[in-house]
One Martini backbone bead per residue (centre of mass of N, CA, C, O) as a GRO file, in nm:
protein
  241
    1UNK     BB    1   0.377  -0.843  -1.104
    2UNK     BB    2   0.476  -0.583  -1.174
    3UNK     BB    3   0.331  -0.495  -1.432
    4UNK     BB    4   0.064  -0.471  -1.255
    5UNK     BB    5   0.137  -0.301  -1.032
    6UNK     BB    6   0.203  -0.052  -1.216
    7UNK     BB    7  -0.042  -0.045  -1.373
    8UNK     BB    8  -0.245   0.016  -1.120
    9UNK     BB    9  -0.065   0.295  -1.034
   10UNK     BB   10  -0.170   0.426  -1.303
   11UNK     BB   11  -0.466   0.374  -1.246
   12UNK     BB   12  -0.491   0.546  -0.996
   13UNK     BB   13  -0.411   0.830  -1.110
   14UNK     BB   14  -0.607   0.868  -1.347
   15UNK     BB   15  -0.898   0.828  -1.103
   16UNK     BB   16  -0.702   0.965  -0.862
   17UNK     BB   17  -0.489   1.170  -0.969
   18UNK     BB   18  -0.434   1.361  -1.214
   19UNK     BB   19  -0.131   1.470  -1.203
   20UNK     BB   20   0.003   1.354  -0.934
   21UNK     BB   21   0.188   1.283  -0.664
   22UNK     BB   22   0.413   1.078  -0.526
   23UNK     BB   23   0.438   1.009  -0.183
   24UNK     BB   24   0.736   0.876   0.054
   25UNK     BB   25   0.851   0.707   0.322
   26UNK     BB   26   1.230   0.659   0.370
   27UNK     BB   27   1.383   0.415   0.558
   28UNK     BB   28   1.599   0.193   0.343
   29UNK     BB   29   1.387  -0.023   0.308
   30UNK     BB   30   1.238  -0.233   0.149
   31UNK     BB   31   0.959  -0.132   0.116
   32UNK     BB   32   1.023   0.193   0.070
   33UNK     BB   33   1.193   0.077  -0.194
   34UNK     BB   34   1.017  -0.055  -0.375
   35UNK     BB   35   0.812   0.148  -0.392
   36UNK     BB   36   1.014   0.370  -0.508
   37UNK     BB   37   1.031   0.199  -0.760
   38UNK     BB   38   0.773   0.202  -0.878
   39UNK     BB   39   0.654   0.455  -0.903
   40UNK     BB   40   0.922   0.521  -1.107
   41UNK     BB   41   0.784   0.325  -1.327
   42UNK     BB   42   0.512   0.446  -1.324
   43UNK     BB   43   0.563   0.779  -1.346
   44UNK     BB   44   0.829   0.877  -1.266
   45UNK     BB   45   1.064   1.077  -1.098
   46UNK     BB   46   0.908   1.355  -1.116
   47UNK     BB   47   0.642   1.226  -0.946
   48UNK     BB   48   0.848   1.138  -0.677
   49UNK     BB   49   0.852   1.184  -0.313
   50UNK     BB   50   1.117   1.192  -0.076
   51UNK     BB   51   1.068   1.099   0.287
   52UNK     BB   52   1.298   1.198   0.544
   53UNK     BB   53   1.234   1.087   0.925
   54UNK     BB   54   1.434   1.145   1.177
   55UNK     BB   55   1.486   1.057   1.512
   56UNK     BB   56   1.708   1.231   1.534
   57UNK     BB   57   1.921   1.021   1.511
   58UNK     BB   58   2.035   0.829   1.236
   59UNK     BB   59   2.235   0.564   1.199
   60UNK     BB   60   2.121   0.487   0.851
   61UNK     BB   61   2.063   0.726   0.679
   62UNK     BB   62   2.211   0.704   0.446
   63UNK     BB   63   2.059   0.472   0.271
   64UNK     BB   64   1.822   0.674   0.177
   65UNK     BB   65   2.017   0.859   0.047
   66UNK     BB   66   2.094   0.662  -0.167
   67UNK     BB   67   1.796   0.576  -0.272
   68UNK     BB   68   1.735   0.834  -0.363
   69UNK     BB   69   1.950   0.901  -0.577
   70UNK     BB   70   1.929   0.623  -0.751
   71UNK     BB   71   1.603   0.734  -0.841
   72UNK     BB   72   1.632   1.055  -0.856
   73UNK     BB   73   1.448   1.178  -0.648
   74UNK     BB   74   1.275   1.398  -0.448
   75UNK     BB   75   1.397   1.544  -0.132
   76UNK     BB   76   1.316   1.525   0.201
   77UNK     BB   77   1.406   1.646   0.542
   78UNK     BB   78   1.225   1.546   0.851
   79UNK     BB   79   1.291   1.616   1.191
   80UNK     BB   80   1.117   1.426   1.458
   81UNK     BB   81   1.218   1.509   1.763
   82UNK     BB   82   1.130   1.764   1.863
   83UNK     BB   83   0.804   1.697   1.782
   84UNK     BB   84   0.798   1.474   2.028
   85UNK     BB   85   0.880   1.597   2.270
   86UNK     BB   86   0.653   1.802   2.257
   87UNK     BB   87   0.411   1.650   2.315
   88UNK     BB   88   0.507   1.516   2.558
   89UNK     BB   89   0.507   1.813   2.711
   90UNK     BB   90   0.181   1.851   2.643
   91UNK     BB   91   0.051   1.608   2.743
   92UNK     BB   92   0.171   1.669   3.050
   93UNK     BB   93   0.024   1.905   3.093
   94UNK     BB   94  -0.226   1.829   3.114
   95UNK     BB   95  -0.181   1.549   3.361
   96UNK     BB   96   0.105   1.349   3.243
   97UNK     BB   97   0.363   1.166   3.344
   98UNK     BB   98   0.607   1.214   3.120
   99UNK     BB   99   0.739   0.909   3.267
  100UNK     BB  100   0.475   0.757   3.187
  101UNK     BB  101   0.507   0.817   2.853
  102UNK     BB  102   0.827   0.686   2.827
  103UNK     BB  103   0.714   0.386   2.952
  104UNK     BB  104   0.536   0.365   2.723
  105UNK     BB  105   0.518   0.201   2.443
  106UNK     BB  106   0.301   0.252   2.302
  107UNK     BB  107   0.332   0.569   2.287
  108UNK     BB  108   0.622   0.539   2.173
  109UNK     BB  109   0.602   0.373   1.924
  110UNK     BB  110   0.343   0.514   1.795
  111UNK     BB  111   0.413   0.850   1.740
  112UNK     BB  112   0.613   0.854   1.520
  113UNK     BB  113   0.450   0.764   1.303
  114UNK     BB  114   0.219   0.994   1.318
  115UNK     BB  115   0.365   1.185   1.279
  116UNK     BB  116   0.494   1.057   0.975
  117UNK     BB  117   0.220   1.129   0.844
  118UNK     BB  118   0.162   1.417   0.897
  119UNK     BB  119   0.395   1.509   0.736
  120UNK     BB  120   0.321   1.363   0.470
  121UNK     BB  121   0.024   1.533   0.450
  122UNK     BB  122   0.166   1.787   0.416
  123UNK     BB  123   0.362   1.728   0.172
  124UNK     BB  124   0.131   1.654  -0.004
  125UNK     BB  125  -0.040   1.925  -0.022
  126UNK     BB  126   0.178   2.060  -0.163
  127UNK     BB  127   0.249   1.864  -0.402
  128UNK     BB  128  -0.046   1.727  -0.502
  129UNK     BB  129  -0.062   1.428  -0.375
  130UNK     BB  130   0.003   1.097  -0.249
  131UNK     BB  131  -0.003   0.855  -0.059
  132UNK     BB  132   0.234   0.564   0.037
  133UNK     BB  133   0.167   0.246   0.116
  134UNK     BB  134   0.445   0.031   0.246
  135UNK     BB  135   0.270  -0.256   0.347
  136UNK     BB  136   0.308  -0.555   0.430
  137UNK     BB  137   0.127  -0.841   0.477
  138UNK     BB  138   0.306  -0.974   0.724
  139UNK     BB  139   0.281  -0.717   0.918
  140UNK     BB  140  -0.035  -0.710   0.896
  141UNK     BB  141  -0.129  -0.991   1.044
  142UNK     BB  142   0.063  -0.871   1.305
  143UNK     BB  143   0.061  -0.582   1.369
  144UNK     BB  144   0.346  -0.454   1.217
  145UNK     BB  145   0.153  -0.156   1.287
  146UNK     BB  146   0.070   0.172   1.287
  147UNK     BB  147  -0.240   0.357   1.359
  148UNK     BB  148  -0.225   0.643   1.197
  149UNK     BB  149   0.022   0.541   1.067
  150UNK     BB  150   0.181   0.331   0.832
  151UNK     BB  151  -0.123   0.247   0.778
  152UNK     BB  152  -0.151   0.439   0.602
  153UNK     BB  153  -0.301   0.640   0.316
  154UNK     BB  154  -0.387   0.605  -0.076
  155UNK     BB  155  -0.187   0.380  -0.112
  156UNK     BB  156  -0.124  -0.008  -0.189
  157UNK     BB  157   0.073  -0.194  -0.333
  158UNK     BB  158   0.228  -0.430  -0.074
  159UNK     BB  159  -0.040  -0.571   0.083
  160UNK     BB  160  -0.053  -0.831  -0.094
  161UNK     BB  161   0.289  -0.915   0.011
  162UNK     BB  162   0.510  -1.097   0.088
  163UNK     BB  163   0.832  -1.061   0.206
  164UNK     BB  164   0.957  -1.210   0.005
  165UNK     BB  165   0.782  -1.093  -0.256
  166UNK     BB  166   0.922  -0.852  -0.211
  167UNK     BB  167   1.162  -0.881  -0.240
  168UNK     BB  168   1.185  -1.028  -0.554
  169UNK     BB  169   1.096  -0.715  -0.649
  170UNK     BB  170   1.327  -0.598  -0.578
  171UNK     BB  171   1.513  -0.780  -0.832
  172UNK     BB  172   1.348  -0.706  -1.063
  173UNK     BB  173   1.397  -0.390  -1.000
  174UNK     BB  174   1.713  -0.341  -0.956
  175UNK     BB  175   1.790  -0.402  -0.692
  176UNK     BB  176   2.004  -0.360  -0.428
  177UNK     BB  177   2.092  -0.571  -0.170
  178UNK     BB  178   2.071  -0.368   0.052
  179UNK     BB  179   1.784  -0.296   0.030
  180UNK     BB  180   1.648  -0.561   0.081
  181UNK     BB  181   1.826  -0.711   0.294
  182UNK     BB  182   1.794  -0.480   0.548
  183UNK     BB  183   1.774  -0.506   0.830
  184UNK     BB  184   1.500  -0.475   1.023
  185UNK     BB  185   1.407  -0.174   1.246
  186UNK     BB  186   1.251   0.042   1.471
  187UNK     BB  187   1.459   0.280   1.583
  188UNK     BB  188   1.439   0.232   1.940
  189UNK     BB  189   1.563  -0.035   2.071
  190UNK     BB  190   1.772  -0.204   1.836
  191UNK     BB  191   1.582  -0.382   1.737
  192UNK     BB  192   1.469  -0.659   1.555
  193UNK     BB  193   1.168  -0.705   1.382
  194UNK     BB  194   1.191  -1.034   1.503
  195UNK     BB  195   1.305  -0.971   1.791
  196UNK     BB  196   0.995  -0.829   1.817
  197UNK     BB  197   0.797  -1.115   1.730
  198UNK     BB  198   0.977  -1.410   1.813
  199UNK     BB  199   1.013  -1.442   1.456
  200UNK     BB  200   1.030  -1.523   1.128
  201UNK     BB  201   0.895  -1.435   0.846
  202UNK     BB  202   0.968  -1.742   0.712
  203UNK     BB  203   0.750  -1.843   0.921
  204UNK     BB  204   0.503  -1.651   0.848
  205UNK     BB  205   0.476  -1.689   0.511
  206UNK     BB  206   0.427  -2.012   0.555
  207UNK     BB  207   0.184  -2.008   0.717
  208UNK     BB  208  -0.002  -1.828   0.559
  209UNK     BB  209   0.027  -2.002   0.272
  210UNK     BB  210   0.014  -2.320   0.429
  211UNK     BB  211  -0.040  -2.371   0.755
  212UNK     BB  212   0.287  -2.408   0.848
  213UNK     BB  213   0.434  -2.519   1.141
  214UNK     BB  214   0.651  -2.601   1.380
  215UNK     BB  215   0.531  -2.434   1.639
  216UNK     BB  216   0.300  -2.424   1.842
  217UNK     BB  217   0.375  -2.135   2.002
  218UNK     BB  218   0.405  -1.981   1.768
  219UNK     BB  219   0.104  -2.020   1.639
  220UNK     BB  220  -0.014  -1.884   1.878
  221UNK     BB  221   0.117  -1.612   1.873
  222UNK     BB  222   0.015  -1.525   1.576
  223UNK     BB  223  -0.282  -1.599   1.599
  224UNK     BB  224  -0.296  -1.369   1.836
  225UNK     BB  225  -0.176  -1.093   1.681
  226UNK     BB  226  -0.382  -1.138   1.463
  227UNK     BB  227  -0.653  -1.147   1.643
  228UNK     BB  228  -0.551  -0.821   1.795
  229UNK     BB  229  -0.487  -0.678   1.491
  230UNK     BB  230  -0.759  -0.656   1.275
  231UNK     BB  231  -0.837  -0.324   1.358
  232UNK     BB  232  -0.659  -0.222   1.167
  233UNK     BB  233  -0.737  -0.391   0.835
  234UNK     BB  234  -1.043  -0.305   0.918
  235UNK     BB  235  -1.302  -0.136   0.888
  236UNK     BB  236  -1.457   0.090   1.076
  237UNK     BB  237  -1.685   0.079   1.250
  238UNK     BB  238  -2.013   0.146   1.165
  239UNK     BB  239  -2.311   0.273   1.248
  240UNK     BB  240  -2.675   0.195   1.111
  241UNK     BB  241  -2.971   0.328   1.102
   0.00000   0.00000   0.00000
């Protein structure tokens, strides 16, 4: 599986920007780390610009600039926390109270996202770049990505790959236990991604690969938030004449 999906990022960047560097935002986690360890195998590390992006402090930046470090690769730091506040300030001018716009969730979980891909593609566009999707089959199943935000990017290598099968190719890719197995988290609520999800991974990866899931009310909430989220996921209705 490794050796192919290097294949398909080799052949992406021949027929889709041959000699573009790959840009990727690093948040430290699996997906983020497993894909940067791809790029780098599939183009070398001088090919590959890693964007850490703090929204004010965060508490494991740590972990990113270790793996870039690991990886060799160019890396710039832009936070984004200002930039989220001004925002804010900006929409209440409109006419939108504050305090509703920093009460709604939505809002509040899914902006951040966006500003951070807006970066990406900022500097993309400065280096010549492709925008790399680090979105894993499992997170995309139940919608736990944002649209115009994470869920974007110019190609997708771990799309396609389950929870479990995305670690196993970080241990084959000789990444380091703490890059893989780090627990995932939104970075805003304080909560892991399973307990705002309300099941584990490895019941979603079980579900969808064979069908089989022992808790009707999990079964039900999967089901509900797959096909409440489908519309992240296919192409964008389109009206033909």
């Amino acid at each position: 599986m490794k050796e192919r999906i290097v294949k398909w990022i080799r052949d992406y960047f021949e027929e889709n920007g041959k000699g573009c560097n790959a840009v990727i935002g690093i948040s430290g986690g699996k997906d983020s780390s497993v894909c940067a360890a791809l790029l780098v195998e599939a183009l070398g590390k001088d090919r590959v610009i890693g964007v850490l992006m703090p929204q004010g402090e965060q508490h494991d930046i740590d972990v990113s600039h270790e793996l870039v470090e690991l990886l060799g690769i160019r890396h710039l730091v832009v936070n984004i926390g200002e930039t989220c506040d001004s925002l804010v300030d900006a929409i209440a001018g409109g006419g939108i109270p504050k305090a509703d716009l920093l009460a709604n969730k939505v809002y509040y979980s899914n902006t951040p996202a966006r500003v951070r891909m807006t970066v990406l593609y900022g500097i993309s566009a400065m280096f010549n770049g492709r925008v790399a999707n680090t979105c894993n089959k499992s997170e995309d199943y139940v919608g736990y990505s944002t649209k115009f935000g994470d869920s974007a990017g110019d190609f997708s290598p771990l799309s396609d790959l389950l929870v479990h099968e995305v670690k196993a190719l970080g241990y084959e890719l000789g990444l380091p236990k703490k890059f893989i197995e780090k627990v995932p988290e939104d970075g805003l609520s304080g909560k892991t991604d399973e307990d705002n999800l309300g099941f584990t991974y490895a019941t979603l990866d079980r579900y969808i690969e064979t069908g089989e899931i022992d808790s009707q009310e999990t079964k039900q909430k999967i089901d509900r938030l797959h096909k409440a989220n489908l519309h992240k996921i296919t192409p964008m209705p389109m009206f033909k004449k």
